[in-house]
N, C-alpha and C positions, 0 to 999 in steps of 0.2 A: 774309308775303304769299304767296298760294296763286296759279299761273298756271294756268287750266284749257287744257286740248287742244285743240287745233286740229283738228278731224276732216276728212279730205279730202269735200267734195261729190261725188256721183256725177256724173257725165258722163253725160249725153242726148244719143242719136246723133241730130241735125238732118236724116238722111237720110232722106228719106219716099221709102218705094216703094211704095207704098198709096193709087190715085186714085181719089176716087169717079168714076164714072162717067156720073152726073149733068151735076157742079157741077165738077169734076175739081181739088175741095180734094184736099190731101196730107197722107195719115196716115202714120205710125212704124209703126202695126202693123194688123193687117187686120181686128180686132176691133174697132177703132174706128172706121175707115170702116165696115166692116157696120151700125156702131151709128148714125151717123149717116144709111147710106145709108136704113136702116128706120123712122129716130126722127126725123129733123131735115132732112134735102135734100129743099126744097120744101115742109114745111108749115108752117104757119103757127102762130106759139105758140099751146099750148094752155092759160096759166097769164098770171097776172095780177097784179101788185103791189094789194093792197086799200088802199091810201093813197095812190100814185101813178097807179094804172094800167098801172107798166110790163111790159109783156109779155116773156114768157121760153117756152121751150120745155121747162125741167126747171125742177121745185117746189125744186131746192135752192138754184137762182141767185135764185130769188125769197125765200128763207128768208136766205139770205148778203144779197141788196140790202137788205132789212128793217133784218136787223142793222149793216148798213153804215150807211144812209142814214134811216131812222126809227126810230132809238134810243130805246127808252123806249114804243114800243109796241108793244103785247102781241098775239102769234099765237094763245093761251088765246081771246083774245076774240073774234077774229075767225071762226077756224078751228073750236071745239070747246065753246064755255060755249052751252049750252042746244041743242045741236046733236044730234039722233039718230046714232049711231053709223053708218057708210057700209059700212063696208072688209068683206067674210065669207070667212069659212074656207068655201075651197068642199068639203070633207072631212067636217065636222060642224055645228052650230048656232052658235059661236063667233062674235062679232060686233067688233066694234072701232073706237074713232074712226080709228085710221090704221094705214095699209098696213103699217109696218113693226111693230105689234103683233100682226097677223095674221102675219104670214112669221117671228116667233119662235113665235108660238104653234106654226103647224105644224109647223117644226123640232125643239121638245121634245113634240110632241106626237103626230105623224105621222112619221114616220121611213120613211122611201124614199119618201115620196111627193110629186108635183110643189109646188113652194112657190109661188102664188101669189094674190094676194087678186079677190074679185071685188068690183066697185064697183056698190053696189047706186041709184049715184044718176048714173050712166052714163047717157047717151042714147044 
């Protein structure tokens, strides 16, 4: 019988000295309140469960609730089958159904140059 290791967890310091200034939540580190102060204090989600409707302010808590909560149905369909490509390389002609195809693309493909996509279906 083989006993595998017990590896110790990291310890997270609970100390937040980082308040938005807002909302005056408490972050660990200052990168985060920036991130929130910029993305999230005070607006309003900009994203939306397509089976539920619940609203989220990041596409990846709506991506994680999908697979959580409506198992068995497909983002393929919703998001991307018969759908014109959105996301562009603002660098070259490069097109893409999503953000993060374009931010590899530029990465092997543009090198020092800024990484990010423009959304050609933006209002």
């Amino acid at each position: 019988m083989r006993i595998g290791r017990i590896t110790p967890r990291k310890v997270y310091s609970l100390q937040k000295s980082h308040y938005c200034p807002r909302c005056n939540r408490g972050f660990t580190q200052k990168k985060n309140m920036r991130r929130h102060l910029h993305h999230e204090c005070g607006m309003e989600p900009k994203y939306q469960c397509p089976y539920c409707d619940k609203p989220s302010k990041f596409t990846q808590n709506i991506y994680a609730h999908i697979r959580r909560y409506h198992p068995g149905q497909t983002l393929h369909l919703t998001y991307e089958c018969g759908k014109a490509p959105r996301f562009k390389c603002p660098h070259c002609v490069y097109i893409g159904k999503h953000r993060s195809h374009v931010y590899s693309h530029i990465k092997s493909n543009h090198y020092n140059r800024p990484v990010y996509a423009v959304d050609t279906q933006e209002d």
